[in-house]
N, CA, C, O and CB atoms as a CASP TS submission, in Angstrom:
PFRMAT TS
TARGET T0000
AUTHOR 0000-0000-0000
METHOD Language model
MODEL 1
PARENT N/A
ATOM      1  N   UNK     1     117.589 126.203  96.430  1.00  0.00           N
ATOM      2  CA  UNK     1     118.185 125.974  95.141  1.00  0.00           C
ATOM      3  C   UNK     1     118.557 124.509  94.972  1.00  0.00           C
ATOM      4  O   UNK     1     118.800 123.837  95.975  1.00  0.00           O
ATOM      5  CB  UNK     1     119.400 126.857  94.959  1.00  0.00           C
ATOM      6  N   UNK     2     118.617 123.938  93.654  1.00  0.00           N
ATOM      7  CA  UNK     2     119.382 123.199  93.492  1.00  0.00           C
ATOM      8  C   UNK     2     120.341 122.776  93.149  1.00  0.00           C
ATOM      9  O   UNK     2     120.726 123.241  92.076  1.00  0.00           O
ATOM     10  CB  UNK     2     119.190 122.946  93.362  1.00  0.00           C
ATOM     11  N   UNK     3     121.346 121.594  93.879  1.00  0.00           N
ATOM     12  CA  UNK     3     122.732 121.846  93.876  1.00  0.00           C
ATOM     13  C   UNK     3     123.186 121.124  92.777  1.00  0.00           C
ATOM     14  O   UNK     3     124.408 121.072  92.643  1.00  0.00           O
ATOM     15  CB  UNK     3     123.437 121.493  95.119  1.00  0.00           C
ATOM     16  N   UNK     4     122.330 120.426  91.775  1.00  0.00           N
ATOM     17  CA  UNK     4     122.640 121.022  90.172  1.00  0.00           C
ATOM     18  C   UNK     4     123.209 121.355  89.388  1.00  0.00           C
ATOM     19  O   UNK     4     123.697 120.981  88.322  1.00  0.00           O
ATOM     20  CB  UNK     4     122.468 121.570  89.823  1.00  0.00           C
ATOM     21  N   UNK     5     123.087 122.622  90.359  1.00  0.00           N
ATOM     22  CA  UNK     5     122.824 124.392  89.067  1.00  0.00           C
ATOM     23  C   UNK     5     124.148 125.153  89.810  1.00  0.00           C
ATOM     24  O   UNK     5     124.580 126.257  89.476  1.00  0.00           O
ATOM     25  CB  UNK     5     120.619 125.869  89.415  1.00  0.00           C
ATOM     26  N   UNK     6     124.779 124.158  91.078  1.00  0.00           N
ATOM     27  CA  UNK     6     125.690 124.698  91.934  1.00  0.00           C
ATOM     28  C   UNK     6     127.257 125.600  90.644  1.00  0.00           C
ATOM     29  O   UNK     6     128.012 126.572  90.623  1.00  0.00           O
ATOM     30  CB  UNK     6     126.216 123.051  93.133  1.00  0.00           C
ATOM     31  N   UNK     7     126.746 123.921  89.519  1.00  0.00           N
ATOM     32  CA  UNK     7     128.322 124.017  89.061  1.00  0.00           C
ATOM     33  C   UNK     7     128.571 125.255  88.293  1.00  0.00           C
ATOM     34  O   UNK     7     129.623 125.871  88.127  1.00  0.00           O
ATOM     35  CB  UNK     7     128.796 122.763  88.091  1.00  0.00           C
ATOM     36  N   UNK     8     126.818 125.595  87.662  1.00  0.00           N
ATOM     37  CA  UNK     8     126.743 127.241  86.471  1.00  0.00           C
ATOM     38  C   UNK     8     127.109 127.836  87.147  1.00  0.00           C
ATOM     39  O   UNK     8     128.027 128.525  86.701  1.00  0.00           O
ATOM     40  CB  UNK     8     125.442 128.078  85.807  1.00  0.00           C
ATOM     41  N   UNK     9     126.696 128.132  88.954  1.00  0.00           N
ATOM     42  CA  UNK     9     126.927 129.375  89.487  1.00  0.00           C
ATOM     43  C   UNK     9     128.201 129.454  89.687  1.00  0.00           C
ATOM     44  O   UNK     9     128.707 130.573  89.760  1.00  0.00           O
ATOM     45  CB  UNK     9     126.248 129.670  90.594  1.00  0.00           C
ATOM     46  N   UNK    10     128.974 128.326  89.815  1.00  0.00           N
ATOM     47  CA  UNK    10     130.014 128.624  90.224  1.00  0.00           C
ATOM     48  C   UNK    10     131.094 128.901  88.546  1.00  0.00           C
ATOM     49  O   UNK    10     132.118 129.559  88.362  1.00  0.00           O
ATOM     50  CB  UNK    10     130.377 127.368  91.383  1.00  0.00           C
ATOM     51  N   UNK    11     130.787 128.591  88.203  1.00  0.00           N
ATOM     52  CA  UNK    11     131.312 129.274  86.264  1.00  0.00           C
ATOM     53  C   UNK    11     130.898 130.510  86.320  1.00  0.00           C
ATOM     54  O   UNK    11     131.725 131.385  86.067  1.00  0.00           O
ATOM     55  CB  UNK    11     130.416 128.542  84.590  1.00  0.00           C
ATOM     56  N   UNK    12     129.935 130.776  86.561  1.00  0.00           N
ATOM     57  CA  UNK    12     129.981 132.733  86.758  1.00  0.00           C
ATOM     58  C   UNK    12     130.621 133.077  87.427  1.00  0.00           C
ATOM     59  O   UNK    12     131.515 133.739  86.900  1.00  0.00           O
ATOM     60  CB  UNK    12     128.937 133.604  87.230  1.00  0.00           C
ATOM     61  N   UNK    13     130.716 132.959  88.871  1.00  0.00           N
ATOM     62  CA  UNK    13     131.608 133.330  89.407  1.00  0.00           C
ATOM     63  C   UNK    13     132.903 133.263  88.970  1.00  0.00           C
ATOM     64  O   UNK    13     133.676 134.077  89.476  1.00  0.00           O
ATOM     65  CB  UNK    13     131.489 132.945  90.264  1.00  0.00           C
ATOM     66  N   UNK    14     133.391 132.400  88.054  1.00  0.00           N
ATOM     67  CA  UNK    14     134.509 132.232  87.887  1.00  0.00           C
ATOM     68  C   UNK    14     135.109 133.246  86.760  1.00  0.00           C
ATOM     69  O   UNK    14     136.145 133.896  86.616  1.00  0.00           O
ATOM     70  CB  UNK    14     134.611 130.913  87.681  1.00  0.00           C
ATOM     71  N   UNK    15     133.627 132.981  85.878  1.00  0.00           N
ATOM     72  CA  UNK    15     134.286 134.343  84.750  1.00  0.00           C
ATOM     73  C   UNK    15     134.205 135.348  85.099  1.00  0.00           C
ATOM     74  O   UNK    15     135.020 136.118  84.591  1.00  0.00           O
ATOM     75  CB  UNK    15     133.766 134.653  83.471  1.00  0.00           C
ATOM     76  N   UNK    16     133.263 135.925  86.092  1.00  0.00           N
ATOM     77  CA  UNK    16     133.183 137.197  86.870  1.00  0.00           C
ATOM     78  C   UNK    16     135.066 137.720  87.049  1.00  0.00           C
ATOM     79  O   UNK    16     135.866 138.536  86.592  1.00  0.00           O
ATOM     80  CB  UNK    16     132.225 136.774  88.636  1.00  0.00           C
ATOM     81  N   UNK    17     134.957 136.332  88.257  1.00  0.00           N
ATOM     82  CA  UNK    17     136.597 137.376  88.878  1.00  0.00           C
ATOM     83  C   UNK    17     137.685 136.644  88.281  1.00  0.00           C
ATOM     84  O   UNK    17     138.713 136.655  88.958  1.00  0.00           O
ATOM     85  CB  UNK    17     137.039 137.402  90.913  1.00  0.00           C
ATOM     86  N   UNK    18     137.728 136.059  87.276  1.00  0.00           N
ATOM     87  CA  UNK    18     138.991 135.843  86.601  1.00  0.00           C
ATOM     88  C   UNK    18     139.184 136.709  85.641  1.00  0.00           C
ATOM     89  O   UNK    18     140.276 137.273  85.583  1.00  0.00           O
ATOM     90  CB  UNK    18     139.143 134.621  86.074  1.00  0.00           C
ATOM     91  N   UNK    19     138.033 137.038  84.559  1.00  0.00           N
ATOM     92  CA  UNK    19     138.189 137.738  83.552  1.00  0.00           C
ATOM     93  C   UNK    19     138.849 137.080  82.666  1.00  0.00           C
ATOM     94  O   UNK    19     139.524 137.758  81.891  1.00  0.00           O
ATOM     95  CB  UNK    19     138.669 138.798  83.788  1.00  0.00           C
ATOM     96  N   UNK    20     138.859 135.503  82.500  1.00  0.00           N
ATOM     97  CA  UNK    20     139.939 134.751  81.550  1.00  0.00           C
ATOM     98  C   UNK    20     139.128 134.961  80.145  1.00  0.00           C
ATOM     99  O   UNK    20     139.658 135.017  79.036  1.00  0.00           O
ATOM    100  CB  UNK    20     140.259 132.878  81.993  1.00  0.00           C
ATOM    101  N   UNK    21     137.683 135.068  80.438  1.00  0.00           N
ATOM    102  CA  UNK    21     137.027 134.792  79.055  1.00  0.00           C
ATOM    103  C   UNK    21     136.007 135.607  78.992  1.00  0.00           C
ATOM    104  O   UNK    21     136.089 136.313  79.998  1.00  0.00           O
ATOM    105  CB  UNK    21     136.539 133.397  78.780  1.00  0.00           C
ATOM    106  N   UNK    22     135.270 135.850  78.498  1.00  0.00           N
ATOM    107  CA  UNK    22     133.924 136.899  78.140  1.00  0.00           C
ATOM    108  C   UNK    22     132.882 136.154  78.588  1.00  0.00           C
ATOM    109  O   UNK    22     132.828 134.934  78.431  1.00  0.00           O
ATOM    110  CB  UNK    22     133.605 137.328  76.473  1.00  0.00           C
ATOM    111  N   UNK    23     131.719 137.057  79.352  1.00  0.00           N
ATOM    112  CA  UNK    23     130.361 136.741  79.556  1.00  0.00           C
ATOM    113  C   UNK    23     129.711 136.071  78.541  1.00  0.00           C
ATOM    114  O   UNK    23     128.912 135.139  78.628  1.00  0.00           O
ATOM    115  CB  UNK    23     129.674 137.804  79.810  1.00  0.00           C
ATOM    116  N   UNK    24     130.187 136.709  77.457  1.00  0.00           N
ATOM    117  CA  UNK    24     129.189 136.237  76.431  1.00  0.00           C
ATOM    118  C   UNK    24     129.408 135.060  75.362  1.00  0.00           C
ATOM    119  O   UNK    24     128.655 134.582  74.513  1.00  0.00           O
ATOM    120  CB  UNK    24     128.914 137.357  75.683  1.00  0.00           C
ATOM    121  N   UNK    25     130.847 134.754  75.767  1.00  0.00           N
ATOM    122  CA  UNK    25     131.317 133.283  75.531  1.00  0.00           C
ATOM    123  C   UNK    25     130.988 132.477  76.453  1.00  0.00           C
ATOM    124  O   UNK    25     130.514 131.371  76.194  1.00  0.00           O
ATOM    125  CB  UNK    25     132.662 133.091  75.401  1.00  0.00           C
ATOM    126  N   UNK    26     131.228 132.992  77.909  1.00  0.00           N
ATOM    127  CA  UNK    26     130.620 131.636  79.016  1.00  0.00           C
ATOM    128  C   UNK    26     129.296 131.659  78.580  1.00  0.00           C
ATOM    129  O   UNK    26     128.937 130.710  79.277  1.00  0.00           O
ATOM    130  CB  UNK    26     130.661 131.862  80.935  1.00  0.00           C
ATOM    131  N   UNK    27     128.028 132.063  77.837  1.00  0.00           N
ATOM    132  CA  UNK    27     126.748 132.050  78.201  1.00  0.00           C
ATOM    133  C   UNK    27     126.518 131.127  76.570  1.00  0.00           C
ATOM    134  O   UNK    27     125.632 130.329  76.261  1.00  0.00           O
ATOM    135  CB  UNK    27     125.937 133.807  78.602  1.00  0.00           C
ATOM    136  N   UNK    28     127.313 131.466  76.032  1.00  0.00           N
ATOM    137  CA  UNK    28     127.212 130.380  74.523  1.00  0.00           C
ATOM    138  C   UNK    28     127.435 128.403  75.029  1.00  0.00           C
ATOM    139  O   UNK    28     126.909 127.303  74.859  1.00  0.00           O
ATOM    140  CB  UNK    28     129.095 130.998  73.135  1.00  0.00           C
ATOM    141  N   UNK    29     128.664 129.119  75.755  1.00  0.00           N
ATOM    142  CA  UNK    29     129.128 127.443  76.481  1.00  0.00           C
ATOM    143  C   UNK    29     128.074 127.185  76.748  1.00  0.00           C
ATOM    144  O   UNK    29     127.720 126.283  75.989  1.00  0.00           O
ATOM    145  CB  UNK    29     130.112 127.149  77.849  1.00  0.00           C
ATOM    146  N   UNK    30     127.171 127.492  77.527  1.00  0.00           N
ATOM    147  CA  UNK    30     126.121 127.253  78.489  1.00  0.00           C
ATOM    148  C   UNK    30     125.539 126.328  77.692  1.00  0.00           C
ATOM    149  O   UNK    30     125.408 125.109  77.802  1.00  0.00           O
ATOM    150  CB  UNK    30     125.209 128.432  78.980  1.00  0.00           C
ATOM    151  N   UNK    31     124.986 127.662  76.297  1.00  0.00           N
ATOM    152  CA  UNK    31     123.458 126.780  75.610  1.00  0.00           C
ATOM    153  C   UNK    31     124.126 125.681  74.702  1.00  0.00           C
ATOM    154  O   UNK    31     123.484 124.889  74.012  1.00  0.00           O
ATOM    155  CB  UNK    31     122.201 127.950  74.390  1.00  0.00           C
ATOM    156  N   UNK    32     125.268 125.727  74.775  1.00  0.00           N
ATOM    157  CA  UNK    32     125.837 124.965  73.397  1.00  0.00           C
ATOM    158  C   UNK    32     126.042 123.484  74.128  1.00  0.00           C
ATOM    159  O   UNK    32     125.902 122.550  73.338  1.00  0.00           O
ATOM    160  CB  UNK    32     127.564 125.740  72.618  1.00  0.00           C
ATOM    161  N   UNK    33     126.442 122.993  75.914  1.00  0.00           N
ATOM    162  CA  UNK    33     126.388 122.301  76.283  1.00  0.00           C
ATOM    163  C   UNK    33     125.346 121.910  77.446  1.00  0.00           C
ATOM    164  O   UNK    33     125.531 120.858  78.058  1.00  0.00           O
ATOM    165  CB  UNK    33     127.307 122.306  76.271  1.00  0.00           C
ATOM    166  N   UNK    34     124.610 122.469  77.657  1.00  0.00           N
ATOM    167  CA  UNK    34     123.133 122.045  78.571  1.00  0.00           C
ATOM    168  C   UNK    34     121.824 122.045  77.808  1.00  0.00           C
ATOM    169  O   UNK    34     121.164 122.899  77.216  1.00  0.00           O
ATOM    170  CB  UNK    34     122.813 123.158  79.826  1.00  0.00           C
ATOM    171  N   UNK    35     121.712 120.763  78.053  1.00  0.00           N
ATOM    172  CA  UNK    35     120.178 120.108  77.637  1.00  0.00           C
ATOM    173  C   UNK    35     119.192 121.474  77.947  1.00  0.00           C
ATOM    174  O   UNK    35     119.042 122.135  78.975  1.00  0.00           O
ATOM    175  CB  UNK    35     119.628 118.482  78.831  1.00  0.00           C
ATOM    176  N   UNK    36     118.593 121.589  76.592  1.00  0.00           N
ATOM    177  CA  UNK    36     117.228 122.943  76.480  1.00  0.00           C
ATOM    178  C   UNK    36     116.491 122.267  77.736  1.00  0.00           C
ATOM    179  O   UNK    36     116.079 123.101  78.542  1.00  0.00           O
ATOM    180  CB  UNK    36     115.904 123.030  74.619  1.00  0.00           C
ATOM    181  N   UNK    37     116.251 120.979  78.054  1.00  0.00           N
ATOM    182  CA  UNK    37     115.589 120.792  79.212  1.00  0.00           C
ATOM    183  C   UNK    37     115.405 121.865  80.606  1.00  0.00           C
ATOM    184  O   UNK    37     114.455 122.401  81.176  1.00  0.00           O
ATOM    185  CB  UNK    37     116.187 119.692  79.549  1.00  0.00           C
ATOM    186  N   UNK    38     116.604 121.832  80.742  1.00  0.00           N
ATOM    187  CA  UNK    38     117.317 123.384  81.889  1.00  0.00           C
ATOM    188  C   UNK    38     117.940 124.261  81.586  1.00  0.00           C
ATOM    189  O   UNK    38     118.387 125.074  82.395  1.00  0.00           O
ATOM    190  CB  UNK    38     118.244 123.248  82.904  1.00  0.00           C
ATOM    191  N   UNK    39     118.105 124.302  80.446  1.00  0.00           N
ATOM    192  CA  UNK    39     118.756 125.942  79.953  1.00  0.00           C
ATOM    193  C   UNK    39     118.847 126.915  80.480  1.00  0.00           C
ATOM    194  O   UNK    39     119.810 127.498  80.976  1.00  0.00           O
ATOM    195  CB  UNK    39     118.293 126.573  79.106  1.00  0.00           C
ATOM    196  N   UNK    40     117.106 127.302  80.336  1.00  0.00           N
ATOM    197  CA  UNK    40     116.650 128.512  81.632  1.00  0.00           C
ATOM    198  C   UNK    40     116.883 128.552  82.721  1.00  0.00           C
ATOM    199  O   UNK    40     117.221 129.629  83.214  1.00  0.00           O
ATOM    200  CB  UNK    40     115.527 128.711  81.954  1.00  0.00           C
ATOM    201  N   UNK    41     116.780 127.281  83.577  1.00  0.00           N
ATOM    202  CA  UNK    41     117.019 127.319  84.828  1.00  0.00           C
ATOM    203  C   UNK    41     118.792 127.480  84.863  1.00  0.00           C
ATOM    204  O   UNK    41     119.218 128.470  85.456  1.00  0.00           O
ATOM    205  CB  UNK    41     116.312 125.966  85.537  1.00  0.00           C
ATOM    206  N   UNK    42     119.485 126.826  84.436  1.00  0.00           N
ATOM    207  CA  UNK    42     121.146 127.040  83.951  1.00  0.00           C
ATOM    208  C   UNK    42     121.257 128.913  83.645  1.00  0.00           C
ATOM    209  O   UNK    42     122.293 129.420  84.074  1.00  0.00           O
ATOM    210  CB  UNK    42     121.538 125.884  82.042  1.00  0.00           C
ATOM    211  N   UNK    43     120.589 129.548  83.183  1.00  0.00           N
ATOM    212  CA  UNK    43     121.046 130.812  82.808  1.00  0.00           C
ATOM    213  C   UNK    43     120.553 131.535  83.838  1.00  0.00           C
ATOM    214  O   UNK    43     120.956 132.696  83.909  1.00  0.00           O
ATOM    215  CB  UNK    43     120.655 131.306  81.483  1.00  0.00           C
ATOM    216  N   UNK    44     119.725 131.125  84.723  1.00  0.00           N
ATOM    217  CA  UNK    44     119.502 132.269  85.774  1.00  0.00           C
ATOM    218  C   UNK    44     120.497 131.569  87.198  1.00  0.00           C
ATOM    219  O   UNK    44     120.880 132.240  88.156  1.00  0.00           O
ATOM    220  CB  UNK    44     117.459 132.502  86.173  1.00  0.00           C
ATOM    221  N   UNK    45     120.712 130.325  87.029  1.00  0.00           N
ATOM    222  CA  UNK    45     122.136 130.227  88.026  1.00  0.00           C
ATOM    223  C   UNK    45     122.684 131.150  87.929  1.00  0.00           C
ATOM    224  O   UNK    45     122.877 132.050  88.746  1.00  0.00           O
ATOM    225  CB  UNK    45     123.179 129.273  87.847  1.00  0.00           C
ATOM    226  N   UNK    46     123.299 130.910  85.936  1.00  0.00           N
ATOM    227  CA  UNK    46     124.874 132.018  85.881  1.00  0.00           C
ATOM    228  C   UNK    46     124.364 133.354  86.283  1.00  0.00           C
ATOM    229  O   UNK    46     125.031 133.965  87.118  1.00  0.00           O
ATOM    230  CB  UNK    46     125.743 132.278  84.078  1.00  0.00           C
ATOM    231  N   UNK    47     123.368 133.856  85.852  1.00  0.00           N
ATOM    232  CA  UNK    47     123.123 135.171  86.633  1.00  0.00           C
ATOM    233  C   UNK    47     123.138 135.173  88.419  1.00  0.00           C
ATOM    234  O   UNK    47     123.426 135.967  89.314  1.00  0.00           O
ATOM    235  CB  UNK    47     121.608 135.656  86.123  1.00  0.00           C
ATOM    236  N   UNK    48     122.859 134.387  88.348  1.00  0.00           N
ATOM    237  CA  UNK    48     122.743 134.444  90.530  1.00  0.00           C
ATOM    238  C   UNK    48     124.033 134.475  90.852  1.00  0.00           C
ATOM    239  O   UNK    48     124.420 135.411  91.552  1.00  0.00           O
ATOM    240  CB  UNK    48     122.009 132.799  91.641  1.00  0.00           C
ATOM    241  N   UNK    49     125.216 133.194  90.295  1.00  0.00           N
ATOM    242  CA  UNK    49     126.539 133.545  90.081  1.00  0.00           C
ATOM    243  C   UNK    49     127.127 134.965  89.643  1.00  0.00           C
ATOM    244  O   UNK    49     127.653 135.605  90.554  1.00  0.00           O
ATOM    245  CB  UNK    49     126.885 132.713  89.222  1.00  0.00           C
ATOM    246  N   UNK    50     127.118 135.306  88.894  1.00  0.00           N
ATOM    247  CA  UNK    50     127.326 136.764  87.828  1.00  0.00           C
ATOM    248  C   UNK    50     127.187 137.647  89.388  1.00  0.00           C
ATOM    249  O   UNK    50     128.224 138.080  89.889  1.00  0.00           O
ATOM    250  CB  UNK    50     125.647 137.218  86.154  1.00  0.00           C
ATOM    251  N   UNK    51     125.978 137.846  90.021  1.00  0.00           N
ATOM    252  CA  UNK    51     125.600 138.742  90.332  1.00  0.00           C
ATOM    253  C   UNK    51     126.244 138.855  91.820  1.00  0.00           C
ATOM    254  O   UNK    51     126.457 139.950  92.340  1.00  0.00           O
ATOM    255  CB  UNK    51     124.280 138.746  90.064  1.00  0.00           C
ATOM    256  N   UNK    52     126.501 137.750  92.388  1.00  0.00           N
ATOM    257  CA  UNK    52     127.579 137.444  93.414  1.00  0.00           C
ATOM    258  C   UNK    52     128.532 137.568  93.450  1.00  0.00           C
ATOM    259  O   UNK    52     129.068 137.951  94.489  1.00  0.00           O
ATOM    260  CB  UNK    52     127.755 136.656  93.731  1.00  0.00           C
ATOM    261  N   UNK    53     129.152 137.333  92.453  1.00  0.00           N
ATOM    262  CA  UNK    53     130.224 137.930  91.913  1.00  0.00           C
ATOM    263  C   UNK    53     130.768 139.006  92.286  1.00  0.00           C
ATOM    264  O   UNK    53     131.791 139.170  92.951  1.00  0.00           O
ATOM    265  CB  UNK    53     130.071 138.092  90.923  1.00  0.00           C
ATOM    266  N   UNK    54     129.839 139.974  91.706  1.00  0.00           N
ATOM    267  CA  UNK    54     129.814 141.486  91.312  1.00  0.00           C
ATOM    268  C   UNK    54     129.643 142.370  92.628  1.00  0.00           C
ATOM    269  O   UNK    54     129.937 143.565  92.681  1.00  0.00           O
ATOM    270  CB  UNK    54     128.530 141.808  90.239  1.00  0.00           C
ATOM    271  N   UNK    55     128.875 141.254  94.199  1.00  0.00           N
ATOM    272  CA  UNK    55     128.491 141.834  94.879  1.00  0.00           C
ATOM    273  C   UNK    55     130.085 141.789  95.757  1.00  0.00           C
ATOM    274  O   UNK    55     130.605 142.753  96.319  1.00  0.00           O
ATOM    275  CB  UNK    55     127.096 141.360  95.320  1.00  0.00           C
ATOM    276  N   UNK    56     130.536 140.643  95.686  1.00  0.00           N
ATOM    277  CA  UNK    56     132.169 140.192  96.324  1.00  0.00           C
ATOM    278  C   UNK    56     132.858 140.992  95.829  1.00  0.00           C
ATOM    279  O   UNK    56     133.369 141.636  96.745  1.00  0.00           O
ATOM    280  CB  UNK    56     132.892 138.776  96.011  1.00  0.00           C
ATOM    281  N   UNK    57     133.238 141.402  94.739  1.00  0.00           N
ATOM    282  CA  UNK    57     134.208 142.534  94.082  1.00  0.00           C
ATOM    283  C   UNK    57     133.813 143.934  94.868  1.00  0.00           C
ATOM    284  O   UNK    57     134.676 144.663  95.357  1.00  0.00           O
ATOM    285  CB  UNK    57     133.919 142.714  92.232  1.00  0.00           C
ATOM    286  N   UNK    58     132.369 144.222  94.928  1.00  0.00           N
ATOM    287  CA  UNK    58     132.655 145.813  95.330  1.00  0.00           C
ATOM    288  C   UNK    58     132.513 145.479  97.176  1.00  0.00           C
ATOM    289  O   UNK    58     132.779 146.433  97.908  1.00  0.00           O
ATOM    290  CB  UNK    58     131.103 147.238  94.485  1.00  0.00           C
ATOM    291  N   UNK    59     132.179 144.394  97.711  1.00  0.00           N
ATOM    292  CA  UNK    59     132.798 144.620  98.943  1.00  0.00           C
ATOM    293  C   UNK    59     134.095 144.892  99.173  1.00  0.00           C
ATOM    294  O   UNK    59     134.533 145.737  99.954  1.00  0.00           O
ATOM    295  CB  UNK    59     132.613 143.753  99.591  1.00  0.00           C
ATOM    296  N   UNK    60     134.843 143.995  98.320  1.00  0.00           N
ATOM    297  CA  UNK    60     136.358 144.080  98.614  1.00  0.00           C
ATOM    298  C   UNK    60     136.525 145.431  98.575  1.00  0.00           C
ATOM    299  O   UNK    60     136.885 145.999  99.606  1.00  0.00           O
ATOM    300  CB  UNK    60     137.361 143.334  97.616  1.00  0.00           C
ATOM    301  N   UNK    61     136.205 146.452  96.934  1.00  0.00           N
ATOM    302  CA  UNK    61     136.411 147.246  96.645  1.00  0.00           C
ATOM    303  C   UNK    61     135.953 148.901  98.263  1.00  0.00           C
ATOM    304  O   UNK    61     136.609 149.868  98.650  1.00  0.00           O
ATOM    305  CB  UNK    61     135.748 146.921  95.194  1.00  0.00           C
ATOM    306  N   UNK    62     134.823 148.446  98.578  1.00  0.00           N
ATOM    307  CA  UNK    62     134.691 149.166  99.781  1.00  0.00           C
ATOM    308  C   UNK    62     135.475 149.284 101.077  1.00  0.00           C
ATOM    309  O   UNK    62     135.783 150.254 101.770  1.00  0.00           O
ATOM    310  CB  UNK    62     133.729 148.863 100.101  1.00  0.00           C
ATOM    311  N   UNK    63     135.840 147.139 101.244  1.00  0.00           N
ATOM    312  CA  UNK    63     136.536 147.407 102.153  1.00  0.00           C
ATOM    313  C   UNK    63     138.136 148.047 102.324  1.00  0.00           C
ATOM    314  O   UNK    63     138.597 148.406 103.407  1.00  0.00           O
ATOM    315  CB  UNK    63     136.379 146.433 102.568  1.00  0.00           C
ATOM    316  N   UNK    64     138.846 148.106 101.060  1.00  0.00           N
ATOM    317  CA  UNK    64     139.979 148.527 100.705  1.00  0.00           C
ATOM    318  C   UNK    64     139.967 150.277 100.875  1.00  0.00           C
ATOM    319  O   UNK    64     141.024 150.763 101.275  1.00  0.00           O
ATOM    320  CB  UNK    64     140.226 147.930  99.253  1.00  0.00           C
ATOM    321  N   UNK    65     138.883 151.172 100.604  1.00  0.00           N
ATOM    322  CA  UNK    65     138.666 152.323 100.318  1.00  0.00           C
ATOM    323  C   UNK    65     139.281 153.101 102.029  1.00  0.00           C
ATOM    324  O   UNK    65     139.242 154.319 102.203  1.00  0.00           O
ATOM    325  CB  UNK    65     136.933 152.443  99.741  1.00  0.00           C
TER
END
């Protein structure tokens, strides 16, 4: 990967486990401030983020069970 794209992933992650703001407001931020140049590549960070996220929450969630 490139470390880039470090800062989107780490904004998913952030809206993931904060919950301060909506997915679908962080993903407006996105296009509204990254050059169409990398957009795409920027939106599948936040998904790689997003999805890490999601994978850290239900470990916790397992390991707590």
């Amino acid at each position: 990967g490139n470390i880039v794209f470090g800062n989107t992933i780490l904004f998913a992650i952030f809206t993931v486990l904060s919950g301060i703001f909506s997915e679908e407001s962080a993903l407006e931020t996105i296009k509204k401030f990254v050059p169409s140049s990398t957009l795409d590549t920027n939106l599948e960070a936040f998904e790689l983020g997003k999805q890490e996220a999601k994978r850290f929450l239900q470990k916790l969630k397992e390991e707590g069970s």
